[in-house]
BABAFI-883857 format. One record per residue (C-alpha): residue number from 1; residue in one letter; x, y, z. Coordinates in steps of 0.2 Angstrom, whole numbers, padded with zeros to 4 digits. Layout:
N
[rec NUM,"A",[X,Y,Z]],
...
***
This chain:
406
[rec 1,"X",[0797,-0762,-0270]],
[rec 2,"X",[0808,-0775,-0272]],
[rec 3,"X",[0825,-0770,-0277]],
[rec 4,"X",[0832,-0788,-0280]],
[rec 5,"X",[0821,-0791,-0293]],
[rec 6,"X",[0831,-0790,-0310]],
[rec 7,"X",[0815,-0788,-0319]],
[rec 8,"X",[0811,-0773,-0309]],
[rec 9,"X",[0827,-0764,-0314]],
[rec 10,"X",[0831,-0747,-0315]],
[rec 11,"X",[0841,-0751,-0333]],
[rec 12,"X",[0825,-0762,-0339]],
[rec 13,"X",[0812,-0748,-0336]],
[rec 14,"X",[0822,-0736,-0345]],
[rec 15,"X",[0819,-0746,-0361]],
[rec 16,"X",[0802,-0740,-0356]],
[rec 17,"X",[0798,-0726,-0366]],
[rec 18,"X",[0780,-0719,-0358]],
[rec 19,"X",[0768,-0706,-0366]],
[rec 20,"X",[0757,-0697,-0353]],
[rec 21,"X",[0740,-0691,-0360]],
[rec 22,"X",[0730,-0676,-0352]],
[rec 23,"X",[0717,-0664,-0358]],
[rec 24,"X",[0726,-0653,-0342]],
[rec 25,"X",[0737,-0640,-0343]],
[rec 26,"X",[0754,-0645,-0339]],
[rec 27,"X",[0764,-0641,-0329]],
[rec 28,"X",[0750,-0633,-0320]],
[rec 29,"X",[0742,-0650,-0315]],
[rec 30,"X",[0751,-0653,-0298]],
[rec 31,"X",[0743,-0671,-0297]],
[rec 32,"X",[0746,-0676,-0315]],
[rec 33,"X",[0763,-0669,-0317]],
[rec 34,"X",[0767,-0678,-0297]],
[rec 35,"X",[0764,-0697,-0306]],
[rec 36,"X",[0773,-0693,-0321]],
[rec 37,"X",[0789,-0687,-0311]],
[rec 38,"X",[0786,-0702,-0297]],
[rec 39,"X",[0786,-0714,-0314]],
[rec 40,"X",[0804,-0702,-0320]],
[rec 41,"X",[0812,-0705,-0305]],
[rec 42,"X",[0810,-0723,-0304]],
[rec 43,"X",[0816,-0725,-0321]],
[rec 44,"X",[0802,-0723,-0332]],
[rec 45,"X",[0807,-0710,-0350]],
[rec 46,"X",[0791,-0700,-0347]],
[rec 47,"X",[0784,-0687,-0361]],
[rec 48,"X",[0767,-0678,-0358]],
[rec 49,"X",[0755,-0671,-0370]],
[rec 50,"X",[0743,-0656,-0362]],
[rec 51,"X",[0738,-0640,-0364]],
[rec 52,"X",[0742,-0625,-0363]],
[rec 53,"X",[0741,-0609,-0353]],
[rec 54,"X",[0746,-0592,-0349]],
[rec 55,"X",[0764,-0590,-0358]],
[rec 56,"X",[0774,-0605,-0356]],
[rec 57,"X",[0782,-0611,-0374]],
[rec 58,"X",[0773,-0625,-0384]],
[rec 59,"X",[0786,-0637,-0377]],
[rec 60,"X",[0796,-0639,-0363]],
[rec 61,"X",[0806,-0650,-0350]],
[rec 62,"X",[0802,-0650,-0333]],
[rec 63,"X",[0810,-0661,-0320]],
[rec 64,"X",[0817,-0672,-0335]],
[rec 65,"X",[0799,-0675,-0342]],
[rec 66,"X",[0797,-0669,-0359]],
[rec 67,"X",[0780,-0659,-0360]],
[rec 68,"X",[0770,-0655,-0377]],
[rec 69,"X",[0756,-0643,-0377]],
[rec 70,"X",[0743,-0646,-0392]],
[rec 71,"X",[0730,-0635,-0390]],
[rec 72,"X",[0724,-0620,-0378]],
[rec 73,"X",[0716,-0621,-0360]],
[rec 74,"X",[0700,-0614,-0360]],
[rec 75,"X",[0690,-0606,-0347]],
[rec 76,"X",[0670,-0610,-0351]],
[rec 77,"X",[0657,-0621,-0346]],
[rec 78,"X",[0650,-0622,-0363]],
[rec 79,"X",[0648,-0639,-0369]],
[rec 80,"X",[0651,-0638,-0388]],
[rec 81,"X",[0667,-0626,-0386]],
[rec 82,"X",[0674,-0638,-0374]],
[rec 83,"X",[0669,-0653,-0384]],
[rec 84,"X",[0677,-0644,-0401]],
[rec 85,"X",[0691,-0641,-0390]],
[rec 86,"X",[0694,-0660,-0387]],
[rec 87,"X",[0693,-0663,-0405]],
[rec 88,"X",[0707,-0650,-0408]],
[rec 89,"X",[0717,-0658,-0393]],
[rec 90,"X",[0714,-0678,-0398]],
[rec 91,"X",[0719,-0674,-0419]],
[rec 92,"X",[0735,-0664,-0411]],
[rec 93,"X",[0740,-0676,-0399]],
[rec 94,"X",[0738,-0690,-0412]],
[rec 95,"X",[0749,-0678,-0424]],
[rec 96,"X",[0762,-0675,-0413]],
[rec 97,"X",[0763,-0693,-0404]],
[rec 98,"X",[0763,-0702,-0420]],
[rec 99,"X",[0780,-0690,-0426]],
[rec 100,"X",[0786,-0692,-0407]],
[rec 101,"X",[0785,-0713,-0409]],
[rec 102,"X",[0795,-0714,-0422]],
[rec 103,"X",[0810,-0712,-0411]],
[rec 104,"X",[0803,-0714,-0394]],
[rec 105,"X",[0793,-0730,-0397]],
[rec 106,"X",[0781,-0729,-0384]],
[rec 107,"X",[0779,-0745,-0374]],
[rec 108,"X",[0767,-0738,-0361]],
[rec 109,"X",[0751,-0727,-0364]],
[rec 110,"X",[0744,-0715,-0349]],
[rec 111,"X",[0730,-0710,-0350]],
[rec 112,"X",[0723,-0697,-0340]],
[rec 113,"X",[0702,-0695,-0339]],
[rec 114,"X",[0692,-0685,-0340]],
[rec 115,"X",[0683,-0687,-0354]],
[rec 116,"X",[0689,-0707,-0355]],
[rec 117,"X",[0686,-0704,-0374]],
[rec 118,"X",[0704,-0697,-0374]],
[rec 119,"X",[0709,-0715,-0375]],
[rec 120,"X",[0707,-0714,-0394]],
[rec 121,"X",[0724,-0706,-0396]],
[rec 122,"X",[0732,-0723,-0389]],
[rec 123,"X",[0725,-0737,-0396]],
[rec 124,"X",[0731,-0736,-0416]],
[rec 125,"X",[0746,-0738,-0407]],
[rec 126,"X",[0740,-0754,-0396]],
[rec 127,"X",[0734,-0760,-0412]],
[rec 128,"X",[0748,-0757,-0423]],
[rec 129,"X",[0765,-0758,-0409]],
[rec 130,"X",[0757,-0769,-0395]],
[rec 131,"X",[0759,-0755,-0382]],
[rec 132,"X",[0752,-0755,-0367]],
[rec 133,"X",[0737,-0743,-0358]],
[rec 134,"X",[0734,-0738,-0342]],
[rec 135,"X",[0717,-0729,-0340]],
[rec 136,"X",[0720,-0717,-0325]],
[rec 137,"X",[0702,-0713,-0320]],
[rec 138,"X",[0704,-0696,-0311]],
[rec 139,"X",[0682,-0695,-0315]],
[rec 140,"X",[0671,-0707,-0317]],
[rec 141,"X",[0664,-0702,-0335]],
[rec 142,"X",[0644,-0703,-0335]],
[rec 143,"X",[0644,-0696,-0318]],
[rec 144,"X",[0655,-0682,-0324]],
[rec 145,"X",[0641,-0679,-0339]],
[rec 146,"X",[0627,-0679,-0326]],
[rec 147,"X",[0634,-0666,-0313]],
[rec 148,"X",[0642,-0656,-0324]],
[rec 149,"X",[0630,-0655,-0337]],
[rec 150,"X",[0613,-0655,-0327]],
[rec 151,"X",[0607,-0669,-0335]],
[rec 152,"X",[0595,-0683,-0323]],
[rec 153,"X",[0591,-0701,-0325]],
[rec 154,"X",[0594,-0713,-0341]],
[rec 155,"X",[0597,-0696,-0353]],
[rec 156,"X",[0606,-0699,-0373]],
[rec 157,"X",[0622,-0693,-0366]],
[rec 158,"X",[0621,-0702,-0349]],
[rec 159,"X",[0623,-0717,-0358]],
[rec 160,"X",[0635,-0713,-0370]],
[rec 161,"X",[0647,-0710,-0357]],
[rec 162,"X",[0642,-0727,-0350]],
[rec 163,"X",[0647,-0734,-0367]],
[rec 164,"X",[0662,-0722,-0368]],
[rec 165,"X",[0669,-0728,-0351]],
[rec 166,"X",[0665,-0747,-0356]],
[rec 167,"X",[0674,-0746,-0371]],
[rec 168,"X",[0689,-0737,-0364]],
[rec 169,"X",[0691,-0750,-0349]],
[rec 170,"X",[0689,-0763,-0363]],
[rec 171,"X",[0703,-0757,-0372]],
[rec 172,"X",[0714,-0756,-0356]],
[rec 173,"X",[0728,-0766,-0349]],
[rec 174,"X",[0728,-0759,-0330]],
[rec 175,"X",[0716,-0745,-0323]],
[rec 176,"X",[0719,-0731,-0311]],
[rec 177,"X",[0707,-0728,-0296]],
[rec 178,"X",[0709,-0712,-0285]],
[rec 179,"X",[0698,-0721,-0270]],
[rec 180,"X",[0693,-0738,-0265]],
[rec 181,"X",[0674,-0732,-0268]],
[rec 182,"X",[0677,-0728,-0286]],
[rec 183,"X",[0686,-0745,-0290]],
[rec 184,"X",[0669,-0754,-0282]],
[rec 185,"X",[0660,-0743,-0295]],
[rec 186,"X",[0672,-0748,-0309]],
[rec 187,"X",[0671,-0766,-0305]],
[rec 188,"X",[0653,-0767,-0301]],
[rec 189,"X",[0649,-0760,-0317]],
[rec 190,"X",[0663,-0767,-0332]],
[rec 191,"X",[0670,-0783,-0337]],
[rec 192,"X",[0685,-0781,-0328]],
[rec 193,"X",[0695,-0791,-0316]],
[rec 194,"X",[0697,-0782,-0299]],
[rec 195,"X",[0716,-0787,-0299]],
[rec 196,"X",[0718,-0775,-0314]],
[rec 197,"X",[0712,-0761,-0303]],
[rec 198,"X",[0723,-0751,-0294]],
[rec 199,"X",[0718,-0739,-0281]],
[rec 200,"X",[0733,-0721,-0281]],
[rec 201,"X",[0724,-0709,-0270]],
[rec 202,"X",[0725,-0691,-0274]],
[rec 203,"X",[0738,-0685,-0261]],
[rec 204,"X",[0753,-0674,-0261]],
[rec 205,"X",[0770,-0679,-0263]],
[rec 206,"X",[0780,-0668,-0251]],
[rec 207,"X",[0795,-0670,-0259]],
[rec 208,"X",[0786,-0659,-0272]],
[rec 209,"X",[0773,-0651,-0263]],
[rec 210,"X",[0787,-0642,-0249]],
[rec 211,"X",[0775,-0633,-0235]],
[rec 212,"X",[0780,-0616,-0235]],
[rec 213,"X",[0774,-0603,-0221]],
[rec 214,"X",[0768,-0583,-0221]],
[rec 215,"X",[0762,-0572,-0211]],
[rec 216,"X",[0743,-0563,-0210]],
[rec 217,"X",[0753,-0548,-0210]],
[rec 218,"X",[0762,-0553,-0227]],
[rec 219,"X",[0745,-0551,-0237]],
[rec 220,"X",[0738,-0536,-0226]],
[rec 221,"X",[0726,-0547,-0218]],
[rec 222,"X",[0730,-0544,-0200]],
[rec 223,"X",[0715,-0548,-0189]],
[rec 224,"X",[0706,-0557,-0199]],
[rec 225,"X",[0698,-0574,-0198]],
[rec 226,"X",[0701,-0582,-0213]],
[rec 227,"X",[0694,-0594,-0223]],
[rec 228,"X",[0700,-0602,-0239]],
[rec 229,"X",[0697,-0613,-0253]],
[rec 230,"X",[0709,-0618,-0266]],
[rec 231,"X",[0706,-0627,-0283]],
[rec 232,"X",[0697,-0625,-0301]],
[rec 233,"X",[0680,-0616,-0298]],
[rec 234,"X",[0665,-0624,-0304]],
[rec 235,"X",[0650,-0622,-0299]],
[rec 236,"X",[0649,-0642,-0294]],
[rec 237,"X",[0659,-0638,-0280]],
[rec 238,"X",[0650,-0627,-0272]],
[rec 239,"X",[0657,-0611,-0266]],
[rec 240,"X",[0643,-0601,-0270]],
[rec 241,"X",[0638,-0609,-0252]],
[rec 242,"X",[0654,-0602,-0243]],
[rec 243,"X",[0648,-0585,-0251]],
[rec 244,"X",[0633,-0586,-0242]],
[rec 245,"X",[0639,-0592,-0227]],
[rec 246,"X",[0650,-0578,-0227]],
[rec 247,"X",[0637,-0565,-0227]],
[rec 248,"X",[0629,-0573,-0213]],
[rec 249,"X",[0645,-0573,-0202]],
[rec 250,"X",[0651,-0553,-0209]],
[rec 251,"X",[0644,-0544,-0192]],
[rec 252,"X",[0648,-0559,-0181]],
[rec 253,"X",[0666,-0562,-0184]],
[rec 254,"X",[0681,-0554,-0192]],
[rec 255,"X",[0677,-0565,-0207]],
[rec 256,"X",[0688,-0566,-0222]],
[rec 257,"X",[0688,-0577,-0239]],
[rec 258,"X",[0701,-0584,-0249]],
[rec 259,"X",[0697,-0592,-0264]],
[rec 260,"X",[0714,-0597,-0273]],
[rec 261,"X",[0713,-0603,-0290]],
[rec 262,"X",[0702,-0599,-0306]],
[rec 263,"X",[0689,-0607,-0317]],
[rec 264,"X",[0674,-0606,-0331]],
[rec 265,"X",[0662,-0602,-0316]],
[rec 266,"X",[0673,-0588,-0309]],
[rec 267,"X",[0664,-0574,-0316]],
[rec 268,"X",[0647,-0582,-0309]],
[rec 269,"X",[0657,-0581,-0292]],
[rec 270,"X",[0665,-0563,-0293]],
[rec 271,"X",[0642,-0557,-0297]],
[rec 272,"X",[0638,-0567,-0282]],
[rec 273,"X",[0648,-0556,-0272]],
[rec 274,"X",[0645,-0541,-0280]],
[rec 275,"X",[0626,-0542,-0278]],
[rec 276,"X",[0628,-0547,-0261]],
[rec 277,"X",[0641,-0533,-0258]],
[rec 278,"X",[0655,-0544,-0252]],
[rec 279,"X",[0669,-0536,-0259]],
[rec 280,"X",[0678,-0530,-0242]],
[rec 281,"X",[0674,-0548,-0235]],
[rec 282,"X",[0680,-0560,-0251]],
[rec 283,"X",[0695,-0559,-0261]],
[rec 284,"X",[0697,-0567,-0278]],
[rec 285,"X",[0718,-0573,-0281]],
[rec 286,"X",[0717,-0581,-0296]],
[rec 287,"X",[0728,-0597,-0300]],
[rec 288,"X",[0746,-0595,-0291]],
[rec 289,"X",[0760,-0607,-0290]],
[rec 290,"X",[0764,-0620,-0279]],
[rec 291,"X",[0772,-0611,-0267]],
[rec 292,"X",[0761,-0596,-0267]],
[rec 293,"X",[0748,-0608,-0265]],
[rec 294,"X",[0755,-0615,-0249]],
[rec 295,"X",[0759,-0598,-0240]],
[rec 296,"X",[0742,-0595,-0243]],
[rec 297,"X",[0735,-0610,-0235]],
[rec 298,"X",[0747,-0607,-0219]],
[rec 299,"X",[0737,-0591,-0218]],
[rec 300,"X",[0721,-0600,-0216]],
[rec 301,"X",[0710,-0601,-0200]],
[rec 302,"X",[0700,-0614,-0208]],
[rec 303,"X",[0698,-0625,-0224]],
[rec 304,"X",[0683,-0629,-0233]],
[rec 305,"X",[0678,-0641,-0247]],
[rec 306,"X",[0661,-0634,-0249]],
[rec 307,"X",[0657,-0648,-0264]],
[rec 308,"X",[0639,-0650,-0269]],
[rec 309,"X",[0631,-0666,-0268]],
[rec 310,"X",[0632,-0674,-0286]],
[rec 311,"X",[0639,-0691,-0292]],
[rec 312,"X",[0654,-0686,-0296]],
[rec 313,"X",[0657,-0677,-0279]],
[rec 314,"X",[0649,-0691,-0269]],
[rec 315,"X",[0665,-0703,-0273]],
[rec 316,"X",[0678,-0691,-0275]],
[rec 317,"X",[0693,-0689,-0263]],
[rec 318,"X",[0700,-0670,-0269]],
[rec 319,"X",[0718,-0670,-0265]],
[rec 320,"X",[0714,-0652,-0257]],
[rec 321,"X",[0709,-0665,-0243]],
[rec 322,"X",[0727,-0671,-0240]],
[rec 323,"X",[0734,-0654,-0244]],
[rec 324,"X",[0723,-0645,-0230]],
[rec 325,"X",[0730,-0659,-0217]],
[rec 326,"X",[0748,-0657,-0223]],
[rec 327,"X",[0748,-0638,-0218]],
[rec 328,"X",[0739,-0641,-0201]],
[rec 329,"X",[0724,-0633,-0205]],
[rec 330,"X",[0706,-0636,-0199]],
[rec 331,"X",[0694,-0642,-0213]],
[rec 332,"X",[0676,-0642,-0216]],
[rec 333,"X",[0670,-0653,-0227]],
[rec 334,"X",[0655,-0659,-0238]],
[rec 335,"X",[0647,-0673,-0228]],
[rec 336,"X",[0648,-0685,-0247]],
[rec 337,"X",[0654,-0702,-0248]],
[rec 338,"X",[0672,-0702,-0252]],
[rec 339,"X",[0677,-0690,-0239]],
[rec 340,"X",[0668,-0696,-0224]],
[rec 341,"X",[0678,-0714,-0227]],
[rec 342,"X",[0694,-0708,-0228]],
[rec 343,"X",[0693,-0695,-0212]],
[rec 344,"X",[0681,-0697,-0195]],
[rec 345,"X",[0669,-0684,-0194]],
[rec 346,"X",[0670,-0674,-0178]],
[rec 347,"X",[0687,-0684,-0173]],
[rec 348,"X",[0696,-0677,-0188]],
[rec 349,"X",[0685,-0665,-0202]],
[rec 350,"X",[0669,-0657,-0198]],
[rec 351,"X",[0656,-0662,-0211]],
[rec 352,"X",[0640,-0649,-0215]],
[rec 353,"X",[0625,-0653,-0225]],
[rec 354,"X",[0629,-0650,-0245]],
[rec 355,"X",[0621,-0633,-0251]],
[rec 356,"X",[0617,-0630,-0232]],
[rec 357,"X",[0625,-0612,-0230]],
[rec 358,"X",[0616,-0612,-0211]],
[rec 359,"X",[0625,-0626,-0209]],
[rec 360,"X",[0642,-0620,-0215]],
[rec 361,"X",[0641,-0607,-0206]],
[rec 362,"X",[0640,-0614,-0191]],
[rec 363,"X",[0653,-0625,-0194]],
[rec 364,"X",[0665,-0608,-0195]],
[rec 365,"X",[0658,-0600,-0180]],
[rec 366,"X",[0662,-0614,-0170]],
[rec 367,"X",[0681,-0615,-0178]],
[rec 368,"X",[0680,-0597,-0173]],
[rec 369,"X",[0675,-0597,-0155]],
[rec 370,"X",[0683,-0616,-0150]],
[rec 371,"X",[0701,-0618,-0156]],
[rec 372,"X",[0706,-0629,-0143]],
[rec 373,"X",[0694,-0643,-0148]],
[rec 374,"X",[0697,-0637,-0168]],
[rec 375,"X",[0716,-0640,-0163]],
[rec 376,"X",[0714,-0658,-0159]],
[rec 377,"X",[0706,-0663,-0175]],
[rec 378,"X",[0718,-0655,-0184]],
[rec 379,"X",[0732,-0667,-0174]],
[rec 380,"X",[0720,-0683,-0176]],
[rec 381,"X",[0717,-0677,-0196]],
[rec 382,"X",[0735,-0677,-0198]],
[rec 383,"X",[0742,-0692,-0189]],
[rec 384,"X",[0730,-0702,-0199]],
[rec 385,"X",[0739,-0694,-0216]],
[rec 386,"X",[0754,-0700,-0210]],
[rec 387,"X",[0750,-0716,-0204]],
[rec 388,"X",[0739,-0720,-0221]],
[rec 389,"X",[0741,-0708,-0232]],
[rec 390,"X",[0759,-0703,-0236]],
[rec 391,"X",[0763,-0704,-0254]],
[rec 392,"X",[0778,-0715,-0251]],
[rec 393,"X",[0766,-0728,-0246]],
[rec 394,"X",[0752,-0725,-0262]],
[rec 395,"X",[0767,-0723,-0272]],
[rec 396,"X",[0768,-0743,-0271]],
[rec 397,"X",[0752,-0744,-0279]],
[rec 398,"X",[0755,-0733,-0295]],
[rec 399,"X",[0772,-0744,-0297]],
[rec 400,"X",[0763,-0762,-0294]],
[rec 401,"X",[0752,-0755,-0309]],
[rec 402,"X",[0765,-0753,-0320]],
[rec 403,"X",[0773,-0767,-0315]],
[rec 404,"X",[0756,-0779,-0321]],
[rec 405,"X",[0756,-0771,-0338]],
[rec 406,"X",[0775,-0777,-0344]],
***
């Protein structure tokens, strides 16, 4: 960024008072929370609205950022629970920004998808106050409905999303795009001018995300081989394939999974393994902290993003992508879309077939039985983060966003 540029002051963006809006549960979201303090230290006021969890207070500062928590996380895959759930969030969120804007005069709108419909809470101020919003399309909306709700083709819903997302863009001054795949779909299929598209991919600022090291020792799990897989669990992303891959590899390698985080499809998980009698081969953490989180990727043999091939997971670019690199680890990876674009298969990531456990497995045995070759991925995966993909460098982007709204 330019630092002559009087407009581009620090003191000017402080007059700059931005409201983040997430149906997340904050701080919990590493990514969401990483743009709001990126926006904080360069001299943006930043207060977020979330969710909550576990038990954090209703409202709290982190890092300088006010957080507000209106309604509870939830841990289901039912639609009408979660859709009551964002009606309970939205008229909260409304409430409490509408008493918070009084004194903090929000200037600047972020809203976080998914659903795009949360875009609601921001535009009586638009209307009303001529603030600004910046849509920050983490999902694309009716590809969300379709994969996560099982739904094919031109279905009612489908098309609301379709309408939802339109409308949303419509009603936005600048929009968010985590890959250069999704702004093509954003542009290909809205009234938008591409120069209002900005492109801040999902990767890890490691001035936040510090890379911490353990031992197998540390987690009794000397000897093993062990595979991991971190994130939400749903069944859209597919580990219910690394299950079955694990079974196959149990009496051919000293096989070990680690699935780190927690979910609605959790429980469907955790029967998987029972029924296959997995119990001494796969280990359930649940969600753990950033730093847990890190010591357990060190751990790791091998990485996997087992997603299955939807539309939502054919564009996206999971930040577990860039957080797998940052630790040195092998990954394997879905062969969809937006990951075979933003790494070279066989150069840097292995690719498998989606769903394909036969595949999968493979993939590990020959992590297993060829570390050498593995080992120089691994150093071509991550010279290409740091060439490319630093977040110093998409950081630019998320601040030239900004910068066309005002």
């Amino acid at each position: 960024m330019n630092n002559n540029n009087n407009n581009n002051s620090p003191d000017r963006k402080k007059t700059h008072n931005i409201c983040m809006i997430a149906y997340r549960s904050v701080p919990k979201d590493i990514n969401r929370m990483k743009i709001a303090r990126s926006l904080q230290n360069n001299g943006y006021d930043v207060n977020f609205v979330g969710l909550k969890y576990g038990n954090r207070p209703d409202a709290e500062k982190v890092n300088d950022i006010n957080i507000t928590k209106v309604a509870n996380e939830l841990k289901t895959n039912n639609f009408f629970s979660v859709y009551i759930n964002h009606i309970v969030y939205m008229i909260n969120a409304f409430s409490k920004i509408y008493s918070l804007n009084k004194s903090k005069k929000f200037s600047l709108f972020h809203v976080h998808n998914p659903p795009d419909y949360l875009i609601l809470v921001a535009i009586p101020f638009k209307l009303i106050n001529g603030s600004r919003i910046i849509l920050d399309l983490h999902d694309m909306f009716p590809e969300a409905v379709e994969s996560n709700l099982q739904f094919k083709g031109n279905g009612i819903l489908i098309k609301a999303a379709e309408i939802i997302e339109r409308f949303a863009i419509s009603y936005s001054d600048a929009v968010i795009a985590t890959n250069s795949y999704d702004k093509k779909i954003i542009t290909s299929r809205n009234k938008i001018d591409p120069d209002r598209v900005f492109v801040v991919m999902n990767t890890p600022n490691l001035n936040q995300y510090p890379v911490e090291t353990a031992s197998k020792g540390d987690f009794g799990l000397e000897n093993k081989f062990i595979v991991l897989f971190e994130g939400t669990v749903w069944k859209r992303r597919g580990i219910q394939t690394v299950i079955d891959a694990i079974d196959q590899l149990k009496d051919k390698a000293p096989i070990y999974l680690l699935i780190v985080g927690d979910g609605p499809s959790l429980q469907y998980l955790k029967d998987i393994v029972d029924e296959k009698d997995l119990s001494d081969f796969v280990e359930f953490t649940g969600w753990v902290d950033i730093s847990l989180l890190s010591k357990y990727i060190s751990i790791a043999d091998v990485c996997v993003i087992p997603f299955l091939k939807t539309k939502v997971n054919e564009r996206g670019v999971p930040n577990k992508l860039f957080e797998y690199t940052i630790h040195g680890k092998p990954i394997i990876a879905s062969r969809l879309k937006g990951m075979t674009l933003t790494f070279s298969e066989n150069e840097e990531v292995l690719f498998f077939e989606p769903g394909n456990a036969d595949d999968l497995a493979e993939k590990i045995l020959r992590c297993h039985e060829n570390p050498k070759d593995i080992e120089r991925m691994t150093l071509n995966a991550k010279k290409r983060y740091h060439e490319e993909y630093l977040w110093p460098k998409i950081e630019k982007n998320l601040y030239e966003c900004y910068e066309s709204v005002y």
